[in-house]
Backbone as CSV, one residue per row, in Angstrom:
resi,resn,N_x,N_y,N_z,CA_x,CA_y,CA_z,C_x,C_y,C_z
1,UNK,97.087,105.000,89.818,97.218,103.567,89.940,98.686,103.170,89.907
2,UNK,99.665,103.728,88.892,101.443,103.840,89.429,101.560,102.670,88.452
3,UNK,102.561,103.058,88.053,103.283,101.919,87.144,103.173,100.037,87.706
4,UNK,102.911,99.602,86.968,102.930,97.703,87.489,104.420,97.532,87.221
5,UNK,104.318,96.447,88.166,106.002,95.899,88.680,106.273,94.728,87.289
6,UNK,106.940,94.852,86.954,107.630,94.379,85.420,107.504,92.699,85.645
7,UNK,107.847,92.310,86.964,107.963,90.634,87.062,106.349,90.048,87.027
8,UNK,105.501,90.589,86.589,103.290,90.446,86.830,103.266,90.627,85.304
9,UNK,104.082,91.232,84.775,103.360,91.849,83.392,103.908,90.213,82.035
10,UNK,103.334,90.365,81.453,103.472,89.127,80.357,103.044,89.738,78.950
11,UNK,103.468,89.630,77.360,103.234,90.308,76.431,101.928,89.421,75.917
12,UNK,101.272,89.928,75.274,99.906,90.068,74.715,99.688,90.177,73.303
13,UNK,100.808,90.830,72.507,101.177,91.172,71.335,100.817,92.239,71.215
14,UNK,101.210,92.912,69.552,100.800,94.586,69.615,101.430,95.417,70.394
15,UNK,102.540,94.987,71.469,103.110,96.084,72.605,102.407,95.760,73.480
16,UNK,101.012,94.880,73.409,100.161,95.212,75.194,100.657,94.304,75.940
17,UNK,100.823,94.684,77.484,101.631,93.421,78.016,100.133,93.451,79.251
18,UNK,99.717,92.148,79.588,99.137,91.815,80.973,99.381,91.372,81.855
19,UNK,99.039,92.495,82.970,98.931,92.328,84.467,98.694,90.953,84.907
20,UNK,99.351,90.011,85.533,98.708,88.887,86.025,97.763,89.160,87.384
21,UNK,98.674,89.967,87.770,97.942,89.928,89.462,96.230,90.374,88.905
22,UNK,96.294,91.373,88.438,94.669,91.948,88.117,94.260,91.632,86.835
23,UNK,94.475,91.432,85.949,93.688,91.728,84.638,93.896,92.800,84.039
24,UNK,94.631,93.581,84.365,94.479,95.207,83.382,95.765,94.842,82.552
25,UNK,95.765,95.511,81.577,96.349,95.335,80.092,96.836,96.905,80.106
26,UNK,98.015,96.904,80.031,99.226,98.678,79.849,99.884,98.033,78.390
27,UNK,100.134,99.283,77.687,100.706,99.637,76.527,102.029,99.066,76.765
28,UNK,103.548,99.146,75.796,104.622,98.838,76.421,105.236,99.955,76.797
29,UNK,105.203,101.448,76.980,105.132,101.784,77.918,105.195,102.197,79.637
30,UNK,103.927,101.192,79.721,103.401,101.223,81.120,101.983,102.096,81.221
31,UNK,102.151,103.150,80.032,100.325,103.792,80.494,98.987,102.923,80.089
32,UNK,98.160,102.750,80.984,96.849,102.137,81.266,96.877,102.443,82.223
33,UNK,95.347,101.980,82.811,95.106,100.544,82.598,94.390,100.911,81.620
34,UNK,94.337,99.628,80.328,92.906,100.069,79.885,91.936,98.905,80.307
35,UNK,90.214,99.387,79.735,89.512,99.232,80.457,88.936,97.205,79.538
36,UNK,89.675,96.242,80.198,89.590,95.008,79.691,88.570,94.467,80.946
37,UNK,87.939,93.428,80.245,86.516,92.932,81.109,87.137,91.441,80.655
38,UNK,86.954,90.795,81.661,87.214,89.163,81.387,85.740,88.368,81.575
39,UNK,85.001,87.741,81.442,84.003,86.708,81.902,83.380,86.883,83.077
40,UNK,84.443,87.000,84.170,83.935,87.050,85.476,83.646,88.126,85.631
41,UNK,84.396,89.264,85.426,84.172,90.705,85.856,83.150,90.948,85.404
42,UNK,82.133,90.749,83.516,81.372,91.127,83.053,79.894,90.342,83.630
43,UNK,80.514,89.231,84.894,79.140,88.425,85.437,79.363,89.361,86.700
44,UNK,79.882,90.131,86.979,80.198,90.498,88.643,80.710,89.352,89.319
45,UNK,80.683,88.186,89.404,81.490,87.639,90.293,83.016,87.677,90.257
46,UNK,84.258,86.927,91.442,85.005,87.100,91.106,85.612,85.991,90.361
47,UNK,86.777,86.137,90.347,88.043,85.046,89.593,87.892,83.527,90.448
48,UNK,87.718,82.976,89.492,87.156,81.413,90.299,88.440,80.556,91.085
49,UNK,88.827,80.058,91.929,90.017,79.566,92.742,90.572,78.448,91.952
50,UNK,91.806,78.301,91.420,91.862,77.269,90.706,92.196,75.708,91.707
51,UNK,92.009,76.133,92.546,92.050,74.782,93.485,90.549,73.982,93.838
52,UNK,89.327,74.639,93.392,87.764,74.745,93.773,87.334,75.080,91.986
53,UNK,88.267,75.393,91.091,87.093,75.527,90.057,86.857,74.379,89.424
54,UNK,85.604,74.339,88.977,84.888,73.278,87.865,86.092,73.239,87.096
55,UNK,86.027,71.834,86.442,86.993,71.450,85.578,86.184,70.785,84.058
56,UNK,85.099,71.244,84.285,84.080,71.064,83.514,84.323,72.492,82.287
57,UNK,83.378,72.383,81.492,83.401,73.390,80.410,83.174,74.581,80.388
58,UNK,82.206,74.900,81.878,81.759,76.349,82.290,83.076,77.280,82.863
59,UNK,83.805,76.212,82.891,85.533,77.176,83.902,84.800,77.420,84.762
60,UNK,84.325,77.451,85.512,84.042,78.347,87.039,83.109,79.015,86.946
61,UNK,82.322,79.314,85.342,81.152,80.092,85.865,79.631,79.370,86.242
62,UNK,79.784,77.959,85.955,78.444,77.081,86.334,77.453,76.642,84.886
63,UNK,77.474,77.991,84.018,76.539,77.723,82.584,77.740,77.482,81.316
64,UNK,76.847,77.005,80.647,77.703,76.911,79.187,77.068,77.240,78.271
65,UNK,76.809,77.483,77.055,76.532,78.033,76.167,76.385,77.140,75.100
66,UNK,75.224,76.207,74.681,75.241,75.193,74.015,73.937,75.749,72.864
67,UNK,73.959,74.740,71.472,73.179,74.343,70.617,72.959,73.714,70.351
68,UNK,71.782,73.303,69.228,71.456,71.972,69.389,72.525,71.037,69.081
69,UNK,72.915,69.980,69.232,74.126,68.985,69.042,73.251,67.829,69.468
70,UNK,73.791,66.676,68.815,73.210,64.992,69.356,74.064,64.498,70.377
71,UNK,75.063,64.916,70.910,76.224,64.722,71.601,75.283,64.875,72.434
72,UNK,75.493,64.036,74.234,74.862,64.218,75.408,76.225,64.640,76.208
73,UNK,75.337,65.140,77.214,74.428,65.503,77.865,73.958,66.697,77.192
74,UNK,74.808,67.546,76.337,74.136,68.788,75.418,72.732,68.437,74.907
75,UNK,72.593,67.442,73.900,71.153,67.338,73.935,69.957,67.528,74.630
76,UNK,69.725,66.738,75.803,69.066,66.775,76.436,69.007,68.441,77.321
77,UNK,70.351,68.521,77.600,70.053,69.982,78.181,69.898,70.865,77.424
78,UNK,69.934,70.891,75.983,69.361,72.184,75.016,68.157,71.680,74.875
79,UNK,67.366,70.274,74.416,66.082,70.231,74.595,65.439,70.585,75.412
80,UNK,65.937,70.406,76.551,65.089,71.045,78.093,65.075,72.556,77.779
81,UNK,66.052,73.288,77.890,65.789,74.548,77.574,64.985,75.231,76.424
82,UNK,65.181,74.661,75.380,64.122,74.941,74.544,62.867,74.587,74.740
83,UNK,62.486,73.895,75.373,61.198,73.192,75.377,60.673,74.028,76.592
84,UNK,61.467,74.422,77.509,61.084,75.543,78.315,60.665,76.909,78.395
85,UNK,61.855,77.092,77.131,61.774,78.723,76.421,62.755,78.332,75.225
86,UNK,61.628,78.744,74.099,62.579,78.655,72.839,63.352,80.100,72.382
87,UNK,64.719,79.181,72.021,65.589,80.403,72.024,65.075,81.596,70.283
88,UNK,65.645,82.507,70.030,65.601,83.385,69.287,67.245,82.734,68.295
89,UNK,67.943,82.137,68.687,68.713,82.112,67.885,69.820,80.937,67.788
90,UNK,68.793,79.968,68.325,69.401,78.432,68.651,70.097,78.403,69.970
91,UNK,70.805,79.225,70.682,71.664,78.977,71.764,70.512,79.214,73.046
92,UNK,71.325,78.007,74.146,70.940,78.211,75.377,72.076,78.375,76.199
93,UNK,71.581,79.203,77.575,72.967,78.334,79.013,72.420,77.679,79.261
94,UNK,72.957,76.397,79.213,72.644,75.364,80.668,73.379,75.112,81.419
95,UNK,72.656,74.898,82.554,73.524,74.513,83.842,74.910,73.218,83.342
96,UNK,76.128,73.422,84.409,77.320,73.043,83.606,76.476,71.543,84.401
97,UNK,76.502,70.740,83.763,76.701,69.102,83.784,77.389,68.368,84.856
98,UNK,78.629,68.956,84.760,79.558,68.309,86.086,79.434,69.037,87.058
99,UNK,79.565,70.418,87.610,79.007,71.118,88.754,77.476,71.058,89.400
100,UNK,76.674,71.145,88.144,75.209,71.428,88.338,75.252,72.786,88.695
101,UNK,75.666,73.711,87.701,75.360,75.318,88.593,76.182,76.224,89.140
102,UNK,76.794,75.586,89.480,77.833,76.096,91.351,79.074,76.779,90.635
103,UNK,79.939,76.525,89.736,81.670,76.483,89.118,82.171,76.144,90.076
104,UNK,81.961,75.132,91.138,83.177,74.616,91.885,83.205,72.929,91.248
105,UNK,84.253,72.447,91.782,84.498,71.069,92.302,83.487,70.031,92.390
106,UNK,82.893,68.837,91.684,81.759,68.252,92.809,82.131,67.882,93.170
């Protein structure tokens, strides 16, 4: 994979510095990559466009990760989900609110 070009890399603390262009995380050094998973990578999709992503709470991935709260629209969308399928441990995703789903722009 060859050493990363020094002007991409940014410190992390601990010595680890990160890759901007990709996501991989090298020692200070330079040996890695090691093996770092961000959100997107661990959904398979990719890195959301920051000109097109939701500016909503999901960042770009469409769900959020809510509990019960009296705050709306959370309410209602954790009641729906529960009332659909009750969770095992209070949390649901629901669809993000301002996208409806998508992580883009509405």
């Amino acid at each position: 994979m060859g050493e990363p070009k020094e002007s991409r890399l940014v410190p992390c603390g601990n010595g680890i510095m990160l890759d901007l262009e990709n996501g991989i995380m090298y020692d200070q050094d330079g040996c890695g990559p090691f093996g770092v998973v961000d959100r997107y990578a661990a959904m398979g999709i990719s890195r959301p466009d920051p000109a097109t992503v939701c500016q909503g709470q999901c960042e770009g991935m469409g769900f959020v990760p809510t509990q019960f709260t009296k705050e709306e629209p959370w309410h209602t969308l954790w009641l729906n989900a529960e009332l659909e399928k009750p969770s095992d441990d209070g949390w649901h995703f629901v669809k993000c609110p301002e996208c409806g789903g998508t992580g883009k722009k509405p």
